[in-house]
TIRO-6394 format. One line per 4 residues: their letters; for each residue x negated, y negated, z of C-alpha. Coordinates in nm, 3 decimals. Example, Ala and Ser with C-alpha at 12.3 -4.5 7.8 and 13.67 -1.06 7.14 Angstrom:
! residues 2
AS) -1.230,0.450,0.780  -1.367,0.106,0.714
***
This chain:
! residues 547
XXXX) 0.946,1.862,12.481  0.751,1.946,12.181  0.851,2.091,11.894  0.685,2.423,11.803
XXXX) 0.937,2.437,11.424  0.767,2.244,11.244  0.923,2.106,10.939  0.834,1.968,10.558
XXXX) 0.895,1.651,10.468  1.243,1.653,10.719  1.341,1.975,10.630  1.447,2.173,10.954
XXXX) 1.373,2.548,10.910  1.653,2.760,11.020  1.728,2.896,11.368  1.686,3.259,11.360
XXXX) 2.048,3.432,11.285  2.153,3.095,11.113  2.337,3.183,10.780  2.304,3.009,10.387
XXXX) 2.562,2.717,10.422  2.515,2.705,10.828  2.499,2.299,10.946  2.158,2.314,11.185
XXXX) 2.357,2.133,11.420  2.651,2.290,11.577  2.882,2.257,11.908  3.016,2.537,11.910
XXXX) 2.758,2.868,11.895  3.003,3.121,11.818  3.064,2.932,11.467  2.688,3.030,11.411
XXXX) 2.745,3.428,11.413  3.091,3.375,11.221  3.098,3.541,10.868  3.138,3.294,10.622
XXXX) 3.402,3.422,10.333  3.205,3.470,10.007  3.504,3.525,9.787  3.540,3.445,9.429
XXXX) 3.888,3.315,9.300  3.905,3.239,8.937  4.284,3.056,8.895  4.627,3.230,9.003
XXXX) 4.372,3.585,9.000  4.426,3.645,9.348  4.225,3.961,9.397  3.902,3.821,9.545
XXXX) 3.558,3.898,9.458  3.227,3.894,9.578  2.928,3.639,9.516  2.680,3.864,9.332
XXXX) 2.963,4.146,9.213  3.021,4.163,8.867  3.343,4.153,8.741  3.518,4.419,8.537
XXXX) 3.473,4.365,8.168  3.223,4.049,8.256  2.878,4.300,8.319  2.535,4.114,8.208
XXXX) 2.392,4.358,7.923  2.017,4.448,7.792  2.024,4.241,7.540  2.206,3.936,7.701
XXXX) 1.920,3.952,7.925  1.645,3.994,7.594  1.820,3.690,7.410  1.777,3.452,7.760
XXXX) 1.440,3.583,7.758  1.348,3.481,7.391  1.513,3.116,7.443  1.272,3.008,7.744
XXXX) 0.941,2.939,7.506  1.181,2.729,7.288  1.089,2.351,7.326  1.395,2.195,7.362
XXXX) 1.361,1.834,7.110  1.328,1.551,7.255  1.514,1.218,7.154  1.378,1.041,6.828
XXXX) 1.403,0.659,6.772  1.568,0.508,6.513  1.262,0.451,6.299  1.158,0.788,6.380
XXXX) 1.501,0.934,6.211  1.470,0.702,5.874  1.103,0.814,5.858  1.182,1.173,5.839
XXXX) 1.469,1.137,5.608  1.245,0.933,5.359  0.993,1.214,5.399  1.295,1.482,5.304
XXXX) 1.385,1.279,5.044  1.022,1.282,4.897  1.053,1.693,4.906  1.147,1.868,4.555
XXXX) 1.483,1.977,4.650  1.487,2.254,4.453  1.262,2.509,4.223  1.357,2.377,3.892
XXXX) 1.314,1.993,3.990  0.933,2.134,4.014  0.920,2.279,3.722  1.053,2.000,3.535
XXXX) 0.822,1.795,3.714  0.507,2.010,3.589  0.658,2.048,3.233  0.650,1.696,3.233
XXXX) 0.312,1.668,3.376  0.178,1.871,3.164  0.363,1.705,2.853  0.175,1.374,2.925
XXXX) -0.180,1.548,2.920  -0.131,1.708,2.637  -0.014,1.374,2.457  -0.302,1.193,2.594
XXXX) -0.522,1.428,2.477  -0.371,1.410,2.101  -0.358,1.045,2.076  -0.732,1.056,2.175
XXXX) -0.812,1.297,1.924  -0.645,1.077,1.644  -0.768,0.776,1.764  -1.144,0.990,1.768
XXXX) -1.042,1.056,1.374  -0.969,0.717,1.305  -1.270,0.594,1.438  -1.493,0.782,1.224
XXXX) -1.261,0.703,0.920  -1.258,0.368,0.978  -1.662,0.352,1.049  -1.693,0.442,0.691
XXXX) -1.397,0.368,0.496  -1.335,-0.031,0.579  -1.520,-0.305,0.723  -1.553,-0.412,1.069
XXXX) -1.539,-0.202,1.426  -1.264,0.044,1.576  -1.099,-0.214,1.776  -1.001,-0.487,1.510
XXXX) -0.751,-0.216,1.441  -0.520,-0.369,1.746  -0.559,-0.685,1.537  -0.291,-0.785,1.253
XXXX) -0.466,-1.031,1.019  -0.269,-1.128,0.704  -0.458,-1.061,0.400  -0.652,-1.264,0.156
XXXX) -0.452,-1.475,-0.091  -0.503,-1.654,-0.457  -0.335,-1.924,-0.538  -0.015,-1.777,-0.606
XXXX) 0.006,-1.626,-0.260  -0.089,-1.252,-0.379  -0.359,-0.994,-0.254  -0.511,-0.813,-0.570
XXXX) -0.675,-0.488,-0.478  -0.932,-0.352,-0.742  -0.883,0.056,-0.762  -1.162,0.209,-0.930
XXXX) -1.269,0.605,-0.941  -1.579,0.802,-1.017  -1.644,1.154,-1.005  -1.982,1.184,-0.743
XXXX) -1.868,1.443,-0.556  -1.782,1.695,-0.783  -2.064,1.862,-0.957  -2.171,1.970,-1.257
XXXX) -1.973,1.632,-1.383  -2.025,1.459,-1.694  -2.169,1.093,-1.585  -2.014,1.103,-1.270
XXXX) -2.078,0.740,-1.216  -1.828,0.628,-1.484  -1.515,0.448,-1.346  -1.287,0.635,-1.562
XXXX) -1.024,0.533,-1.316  -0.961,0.139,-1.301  -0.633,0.021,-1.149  -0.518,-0.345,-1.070
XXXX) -0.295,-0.344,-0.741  -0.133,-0.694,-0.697  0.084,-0.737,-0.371  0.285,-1.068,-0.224
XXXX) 0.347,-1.042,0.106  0.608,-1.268,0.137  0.870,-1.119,-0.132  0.751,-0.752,-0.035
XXXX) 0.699,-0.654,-0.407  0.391,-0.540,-0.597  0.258,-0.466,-0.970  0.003,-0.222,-1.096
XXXX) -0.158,-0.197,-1.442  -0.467,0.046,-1.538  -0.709,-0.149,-1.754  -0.822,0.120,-2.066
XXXX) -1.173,0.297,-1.936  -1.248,0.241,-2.333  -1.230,-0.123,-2.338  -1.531,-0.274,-2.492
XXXX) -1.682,-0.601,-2.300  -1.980,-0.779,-2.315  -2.181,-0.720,-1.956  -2.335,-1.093,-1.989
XXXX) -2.675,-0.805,-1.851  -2.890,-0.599,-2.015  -2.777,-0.226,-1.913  -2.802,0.099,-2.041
XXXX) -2.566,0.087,-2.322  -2.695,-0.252,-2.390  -2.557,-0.587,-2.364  -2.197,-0.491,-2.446
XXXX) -2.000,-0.159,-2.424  -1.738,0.014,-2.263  -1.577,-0.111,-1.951  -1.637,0.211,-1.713
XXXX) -2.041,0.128,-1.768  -2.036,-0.169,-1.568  -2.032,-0.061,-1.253  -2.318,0.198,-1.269
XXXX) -2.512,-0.112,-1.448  -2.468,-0.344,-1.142  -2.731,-0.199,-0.906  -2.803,0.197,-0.833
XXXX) -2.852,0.239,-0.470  -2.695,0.475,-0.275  -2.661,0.251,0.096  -2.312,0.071,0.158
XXXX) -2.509,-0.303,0.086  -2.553,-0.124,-0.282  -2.185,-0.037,-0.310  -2.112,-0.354,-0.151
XXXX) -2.269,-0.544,-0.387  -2.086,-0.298,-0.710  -1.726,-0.356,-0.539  -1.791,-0.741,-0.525
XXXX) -1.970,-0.820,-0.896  -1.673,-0.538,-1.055  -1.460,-0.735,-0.860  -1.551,-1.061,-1.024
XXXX) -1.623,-0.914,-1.386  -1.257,-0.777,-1.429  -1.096,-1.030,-1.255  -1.215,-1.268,-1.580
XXXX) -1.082,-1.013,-1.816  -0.753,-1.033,-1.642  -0.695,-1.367,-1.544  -0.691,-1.285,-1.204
XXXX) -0.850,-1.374,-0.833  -0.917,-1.037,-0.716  -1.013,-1.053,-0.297  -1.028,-0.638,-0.218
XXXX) -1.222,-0.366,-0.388  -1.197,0.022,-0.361  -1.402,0.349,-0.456  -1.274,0.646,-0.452
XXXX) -1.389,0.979,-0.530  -1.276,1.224,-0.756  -1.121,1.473,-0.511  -0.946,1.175,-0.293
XXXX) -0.630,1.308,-0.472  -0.666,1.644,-0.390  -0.745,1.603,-0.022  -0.452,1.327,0.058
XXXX) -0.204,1.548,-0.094  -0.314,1.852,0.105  -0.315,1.642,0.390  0.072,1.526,0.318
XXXX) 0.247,1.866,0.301  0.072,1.984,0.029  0.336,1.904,-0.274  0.429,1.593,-0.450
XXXX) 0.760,1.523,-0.660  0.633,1.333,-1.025  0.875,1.264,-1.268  0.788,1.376,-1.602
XXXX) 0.856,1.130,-1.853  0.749,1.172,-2.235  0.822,1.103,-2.600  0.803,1.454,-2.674
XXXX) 1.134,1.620,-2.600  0.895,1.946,-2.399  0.733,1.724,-2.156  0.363,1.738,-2.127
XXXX) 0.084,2.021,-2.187  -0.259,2.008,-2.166  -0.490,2.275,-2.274  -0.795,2.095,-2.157
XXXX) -0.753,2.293,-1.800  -0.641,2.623,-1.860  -0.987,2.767,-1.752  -0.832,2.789,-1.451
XXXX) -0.565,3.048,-1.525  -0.822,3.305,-1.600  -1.066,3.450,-1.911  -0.834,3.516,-2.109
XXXX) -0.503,3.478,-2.267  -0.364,3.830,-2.075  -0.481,3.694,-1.758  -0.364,3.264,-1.826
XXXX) -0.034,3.413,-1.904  -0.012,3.585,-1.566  -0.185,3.362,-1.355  0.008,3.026,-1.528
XXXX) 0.340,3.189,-1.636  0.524,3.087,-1.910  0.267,3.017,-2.182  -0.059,3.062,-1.958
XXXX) -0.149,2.678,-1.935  -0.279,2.476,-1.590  -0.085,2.149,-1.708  0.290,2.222,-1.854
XXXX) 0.561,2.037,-1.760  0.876,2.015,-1.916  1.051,1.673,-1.890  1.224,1.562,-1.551
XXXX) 1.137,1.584,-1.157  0.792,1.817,-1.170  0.668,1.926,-0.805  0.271,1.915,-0.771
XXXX) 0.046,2.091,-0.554  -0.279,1.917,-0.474  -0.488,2.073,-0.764  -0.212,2.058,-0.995
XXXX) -0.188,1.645,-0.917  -0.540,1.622,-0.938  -0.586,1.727,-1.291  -0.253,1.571,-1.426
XXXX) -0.414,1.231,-1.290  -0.701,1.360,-1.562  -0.504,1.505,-1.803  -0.500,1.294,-2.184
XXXX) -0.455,1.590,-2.450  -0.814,1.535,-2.535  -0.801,1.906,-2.680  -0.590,2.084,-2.894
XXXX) -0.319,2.216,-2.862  -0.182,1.980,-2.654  0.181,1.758,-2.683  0.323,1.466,-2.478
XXXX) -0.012,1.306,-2.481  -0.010,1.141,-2.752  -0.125,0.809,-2.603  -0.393,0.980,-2.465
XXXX) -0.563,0.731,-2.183  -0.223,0.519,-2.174  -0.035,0.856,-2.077  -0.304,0.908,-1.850
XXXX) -0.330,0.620,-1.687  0.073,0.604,-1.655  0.068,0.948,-1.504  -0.207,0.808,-1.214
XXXX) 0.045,0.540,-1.170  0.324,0.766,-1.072  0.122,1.009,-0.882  -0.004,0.743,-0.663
XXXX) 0.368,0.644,-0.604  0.434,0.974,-0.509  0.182,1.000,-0.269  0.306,0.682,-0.110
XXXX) 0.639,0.788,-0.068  0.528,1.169,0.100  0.311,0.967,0.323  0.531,0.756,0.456
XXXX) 0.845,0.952,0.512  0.950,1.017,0.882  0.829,1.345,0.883  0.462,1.324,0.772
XXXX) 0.408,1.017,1.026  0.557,1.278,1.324  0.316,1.541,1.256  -0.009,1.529,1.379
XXXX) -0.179,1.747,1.210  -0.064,1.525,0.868  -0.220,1.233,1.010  -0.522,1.366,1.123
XXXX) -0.587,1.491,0.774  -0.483,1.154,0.608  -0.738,0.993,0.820  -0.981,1.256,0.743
XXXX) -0.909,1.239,0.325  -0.951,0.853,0.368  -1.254,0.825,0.540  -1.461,1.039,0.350
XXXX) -1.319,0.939,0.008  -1.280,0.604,-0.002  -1.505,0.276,0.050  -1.411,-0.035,0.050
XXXX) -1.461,-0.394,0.138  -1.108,-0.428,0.337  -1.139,-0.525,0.662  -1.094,-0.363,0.945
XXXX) -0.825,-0.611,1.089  -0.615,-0.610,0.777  -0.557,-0.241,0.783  -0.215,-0.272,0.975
XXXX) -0.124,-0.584,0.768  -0.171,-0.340,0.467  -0.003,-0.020,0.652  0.314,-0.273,0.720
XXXX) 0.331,-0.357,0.396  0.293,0.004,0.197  0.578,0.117,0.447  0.806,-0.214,0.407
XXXX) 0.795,-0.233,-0.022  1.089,-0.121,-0.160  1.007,0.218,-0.385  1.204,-0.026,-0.672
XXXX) 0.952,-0.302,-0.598  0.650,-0.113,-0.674  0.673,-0.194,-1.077  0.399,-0.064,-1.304
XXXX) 0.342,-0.281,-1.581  0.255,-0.092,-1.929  -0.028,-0.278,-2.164  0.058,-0.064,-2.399
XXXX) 0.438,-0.061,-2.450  0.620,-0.036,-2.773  0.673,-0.392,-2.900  0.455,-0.542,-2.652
XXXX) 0.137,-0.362,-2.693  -0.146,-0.567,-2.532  -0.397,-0.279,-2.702  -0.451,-0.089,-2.985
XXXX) -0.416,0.288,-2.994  -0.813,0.257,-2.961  -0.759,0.088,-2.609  -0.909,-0.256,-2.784
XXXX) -0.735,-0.605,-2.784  -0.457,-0.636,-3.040  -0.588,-0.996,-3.077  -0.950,-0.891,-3.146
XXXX) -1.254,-0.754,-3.018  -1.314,-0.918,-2.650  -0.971,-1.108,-2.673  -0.825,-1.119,-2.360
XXXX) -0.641,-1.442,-2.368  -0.305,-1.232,-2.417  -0.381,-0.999,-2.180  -0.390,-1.280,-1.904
XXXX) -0.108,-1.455,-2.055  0.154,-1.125,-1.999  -0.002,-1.021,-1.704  0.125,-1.391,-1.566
XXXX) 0.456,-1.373,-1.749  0.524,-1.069,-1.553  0.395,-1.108,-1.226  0.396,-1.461,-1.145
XXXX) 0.664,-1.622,-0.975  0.649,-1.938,-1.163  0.966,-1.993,-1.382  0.772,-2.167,-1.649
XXXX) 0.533,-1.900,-1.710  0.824,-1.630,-1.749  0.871,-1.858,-2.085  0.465,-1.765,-2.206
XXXX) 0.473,-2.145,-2.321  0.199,-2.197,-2.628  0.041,-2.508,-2.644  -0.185,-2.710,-2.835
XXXX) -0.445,-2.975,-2.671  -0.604,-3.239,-2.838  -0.880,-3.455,-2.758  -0.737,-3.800,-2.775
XXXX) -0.983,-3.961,-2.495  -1.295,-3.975,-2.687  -1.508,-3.782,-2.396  -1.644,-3.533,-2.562
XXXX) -1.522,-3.151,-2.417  -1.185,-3.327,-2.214  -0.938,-3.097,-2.429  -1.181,-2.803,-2.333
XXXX) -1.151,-2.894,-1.946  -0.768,-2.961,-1.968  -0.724,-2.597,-2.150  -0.917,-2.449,-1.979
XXXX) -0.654,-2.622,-1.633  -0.320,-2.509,-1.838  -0.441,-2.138,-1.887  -0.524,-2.106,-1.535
XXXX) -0.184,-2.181,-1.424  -0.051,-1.957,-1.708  0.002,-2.196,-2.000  -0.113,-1.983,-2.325
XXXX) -0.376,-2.205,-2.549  -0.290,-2.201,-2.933  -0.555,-2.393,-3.034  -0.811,-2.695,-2.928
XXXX) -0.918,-2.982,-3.124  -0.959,-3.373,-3.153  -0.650,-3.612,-3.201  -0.631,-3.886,-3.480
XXXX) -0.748,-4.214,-3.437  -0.519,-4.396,-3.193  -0.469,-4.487,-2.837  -0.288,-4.253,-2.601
XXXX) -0.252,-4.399,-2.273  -0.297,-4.153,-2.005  -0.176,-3.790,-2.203  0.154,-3.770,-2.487
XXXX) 0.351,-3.481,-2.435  0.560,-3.354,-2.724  0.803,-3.071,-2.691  0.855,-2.871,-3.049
XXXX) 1.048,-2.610,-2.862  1.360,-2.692,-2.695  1.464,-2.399,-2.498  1.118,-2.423,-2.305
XXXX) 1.288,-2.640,-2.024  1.085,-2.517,-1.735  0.780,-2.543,-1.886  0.821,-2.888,-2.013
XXXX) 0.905,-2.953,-1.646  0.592,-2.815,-1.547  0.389,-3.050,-1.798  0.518,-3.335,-1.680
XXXX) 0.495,-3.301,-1.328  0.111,-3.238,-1.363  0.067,-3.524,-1.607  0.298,-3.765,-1.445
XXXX) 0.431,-3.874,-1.801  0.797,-3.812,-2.019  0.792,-3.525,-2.217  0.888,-3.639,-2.579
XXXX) 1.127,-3.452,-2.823  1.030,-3.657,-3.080  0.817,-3.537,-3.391  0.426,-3.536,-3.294
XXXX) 0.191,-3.757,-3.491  0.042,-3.419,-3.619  0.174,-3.114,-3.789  0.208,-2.803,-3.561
XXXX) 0.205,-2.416,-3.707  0.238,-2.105,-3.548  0.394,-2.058,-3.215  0.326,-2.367,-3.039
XXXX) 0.581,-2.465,-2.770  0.431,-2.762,-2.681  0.121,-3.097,-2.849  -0.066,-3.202,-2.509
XXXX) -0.272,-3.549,-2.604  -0.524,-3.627,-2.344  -0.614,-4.000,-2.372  -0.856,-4.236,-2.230
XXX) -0.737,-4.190,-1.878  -0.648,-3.793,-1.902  -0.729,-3.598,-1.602
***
C-alpha cells in the first residue's frame, strides 16, 4: 500500500495525537495517548516542577535577556597557530608600551636632528675658513699629515702682522709684528722669539727705502698684488729672507691682520688672563691709547677709572677683554707719560708673546671646545684673518699638537735679556750692524737638541789644504750645525793629513765629540802650531784631503 506521509531524508512525520518523545512505532496504542511526566527534579528537592515553569528566585530578567542579545554579533576567535601567536607577540612587543617611552623616543629624535644640523653648520664654517685661510680643499681635513721638518726634526712657523684692515693706519703694510714659532713634534715642546720690527738688513733689492733698511719693509718690497699668488709669493721670499738672519729652515708662513686678536678673543669667551710682569714695581701704563676713555681728563677718569688710562696694569694676573688685548699686544710707551715700558719694542713684543699663550690656553680648555657658538666664531676669526701657506692636511697634525704641548713647554726665548742681550736698546746687533752670527748661534744653544751646541763651542778654521776657499766651505758646514766661527784664515806651511783638531778648552767634551765624529780624526789636547786669542774652544786644520 502506498504511502501518502511522505518523509525527508528518513524522517517519519508524526501520527496525528503522537506526543514530543513518542517512539513512531508502538505495540501498544494506549501508550500513545499516555501523558508523559514533564517534571523537573534538581537533587534531594523533591517538589517537582514543570518544563517551561520558572522557578522561584531563578526568573529570566530584562536585562539578562538584553546582555544574550548583545553577545550574538560577537565573533567568537578562532584558533591561531603557533606562528600566528609569536607573530602577534613580536608585533606587541614593537608597540610603545607606554606614553613616556614615546616621548623619550621623540626627545631623542629630535636631539639627533638638531645635532646633525649643528655639525653641518660648523662643518659649513669651516669650509669657508679653510677655503681662505690654508691651502688645499675641505676634505684633506679628514687627513692627518705630519708636518714639514728641517734637519733637526722641527716645524718653524713664520708669524708676521700688518695692519690692512684697519683704516686710517699709518703704513698698514708694515710687519710690525714678526714672530718665530719653532715646534718638535716628537718631544711636544716649542720656542718663540719676536725678531725687533727695527732691525736694519740689507734687502739684497732695490725697494722703497732703498737697498737696506728696516726689517718690517721687506715684505711690502717683495711684490704688491693683492691675489693669494701675490701673498703667496710675500709668505715664501719673507720666509726665506729671515730664515738667513736666524739661522733657521723655516717651512710655514702666516699673515695676520691687525684685528685677528680682537676677533679670536671675542670668539673665546671674551676675556683672557695675562700676567703682568715688569721692572717697574706699578706694572705697565701706556698713555698712547687713552683716546679711548673719552675727550677729556673728567671723562678718561670715569670711563677708565683709577687714573683715566686705556692700558694700566698693575703687576700680577691682569684679565683682558678683546680690545684691551688688542692694544696691549701694541702697547711700547712710545708717549709720555708712560712706565713699565721701558724696553719699548722688547716689552712689546714679550707682551704679544704672552697674549698669544693666553689665547691658546682659553681656546683649548674643555669648555670653549663644547660650545658651539665658540667654535663657530674661532673658525670665523681664522678664516678671515689669517692666510697662510699651511696645508690643508696638516691642520689636525697642528690642532693635536697646540692641544698636546705642555703650557711649561711653550718657552719664549728673550733676545734681549739682561746679560745675554742679542740687541742693543736700538733693536741692532750687539756685534755690529747686520751681525747676525750670534743671533743664530743662541738661537741653536737654546733650542737645539744637540748636546754640543748647548756648549756654543767657538772655533777657528784654517786653510791648511792649499784649495783656495776650503776653510770658507768647512765654516760655513760647522755654523750650520751650530758650531760658532771665531775667525777664518790660512794655516802655516806644513802638511796636515786629512784635518788636525786641537782642543784649547777642556770642559767642551761634547763638542770635541762632535768634531771628531764628522772628521773621522783624534781630537788633540796638545798646544796648536799657532797662537789662539779670544774665545776659541777649538783650531780646525783642513788639509789636503779635508772634506
Amino acid at each position: 500500500m502506498k504511502n501518502t506521509k511522505p518523509s525527508i531524508d528518513g524522517f517519519v512525520p508524526r501520527r496525528a495525537g503522537s506526543q514530543l518523545g513518542d517512539l513512531h512505532t508502538l505495540k501498544n496504542v494506549d501508550d500513545a495517548v499516555k501523558p508523559i511526566d514533564r517534571s523537573l527534579h534538581t537533587g534531594s528537592n523533591v517538589k517537582a516542577e514543570k518544563v517551561g515553569v520558572a522557578r522561584r528566585g531563578k526568573e529570566i530578567g530584562r536585562d539578562d535577556l538584553t546582555e544574550s542579545l548583545r553577545e550574538i554579533d560577537d565573533i567568537e576567535p578562532s584558533k591561531k597557530s603557533k606562528r600566528e601567536l609569536k607573530r602577534d607577540k613580536k608585533n606587541r612587543d614593537k608597540r610603545p608600551k607606554s606614553k613616556v617611552r614615546r616621548i623619550v623616543k621623540w626627545v631623542i629624535i629630535v636631539a639627533l636632528i638638531i645635532a646633525g644640523l649643528v655639525g653641518g653648520y660648523v662643518v659649513l664654517r669651516t669650509v669657508l675658513a679653510s677655503n681662505s685661510a690654508f691651502k688645499g680643499n675641505f676634505f684633506d681635513l679628514i687627513q692627518n699629515q705630519p708636518l714639514k721638518e728641517d734637519e733637526n726634526g722641527r716645524s718653524n712657523f713664520l708669524i708676521v702682522g700688518t695692519s690692512e684692515d684697519d683704516p686710517g693706519h699709518d703704513a698698514p703694510y708694515l710687519t710690525d709684528t714678526i714672530l718665530i714659532l719653532s715646534i718638535n713634534q716628537k718631544t711636544k715642546d716649542a720656542y718663540m722669539f719676536s725678531i725687533p720690527r727695527d732691525l736694519n738688513v740689507e734687502y739684497g733689492m732695490a725697494c722703497p727705502e732703498g737697498y737696506s733698511g728696516k726689517i718690517n719693509s721687506y715684505f711690502n718690497c717683495i711684490n704688491q698684488g693683492e691675489d693669494d699668488a701675490a701673498e703667496q709669493d710675500r709668505l715664501t721670499k719673507l720666509q726665506a729672507f729671515i730664515g738667513d738672519i736666524v739661522g733657521m729652515d723655516i717651512q710655514y708662513g702666516v699673515h695676520v691682520n691687525y684685528t685677528v686678536m680682537r676677533d679670536v678673543v671675542n670668539a673665546i669667551g671674551g676675556s683672557i688672563t695675562v700676567n703682568i710682569e715688569s721692572r717697574n714695581p706699578n706694572g705697565q701704563m701706556d698713555s698712547n691709547f687713552d683716546w679711548k676713555c673719552g675727550p677729556n681728563y673728567a671723562k678718561r677718569k670715569t670711563v677708565c677709572p683709577p687714573n683715566g688710562h686705556f692700558i694700566d696694569y698693575p703687576n700680577g694676573p691682569a684679565v683682558l677683554d678683546a680690545e684691551h688685548a688688542l692694544y696691549l699686544a701694541q702697547a711700547r710707551g712710545d708717549i709720555a707719560p708712560t712706565y713699565g715700558f721701558e724696553q719699548s719694542n722688547f716689552d712689546r713684543e714679550r707682551n704679544q708673546q704672552k697674549i698669544l699663550v693666553a689665547i691658546r690656553e682659553k681656546a683649548m680648555s674643555a669648555g670653549t671646545l663644547t660650545n658651539i657658538g665658540a667654535v663657530t666664531g674661532l673658525i670665523d676669526a681664522l678664516g678671515k684673518n689669517l692666510r697662510t701657506n699651511i696645508q690643508t692636511k696638516e691642520v689636525r697634525t697642528l690642532m693635536d699638537l697646540a692641544t698636546h704641548i705642555p703650557k711649561e713647554k711653550i718657552v719664549s726665548i728673550d733676545l734681549h735679556k739682561d746679560g745675554e742681550a742679542i740687541f742693543s736698546p736700538a733693536a741692532q746687533p750687539v756685534a755690529g750692524k747686520y751681525e747676525f752670527d750670534d743671533l743664530r748661534a743662541y738661537l741653536k744653544k737654546i733650542i737645539s737638541q744637540e748636546p754640543f751646541v748647548k756648549e756654543a763651542p767657538h772655533v777657528t778654521v784654517l786653510n791648511g789644504s792649499g784649495v783656495s776657499g776650503m776653510a770658507q766651505t768647512e765654516a760655513d758646514k760647522l755654523e750650520d750645525l751650530g758650531f760658532i766661527i771665531d775667525s777664518i784664515d790660512n794655516a802655516p806651511e806644513g802638511t796636515y793629513g786629512k784635518a788636525q783638531i786641537y782642543q784649547i778648552n777642556k770642559e767642551k767634551t761634547a763638542s770635541a765629540a762632535k768634531l771628531k765624529s764628522i772628521y773621522g780624526v783624534e781630537v788633540l789636547t796638545t798646544a796648536p802650531p799657532v797662537s789662539v786669542v779670544g774665545e776659541t774652544d777649538f783650531l780646525v786644520i783642513i788639509g789636503t784631503s779635508g772634506q
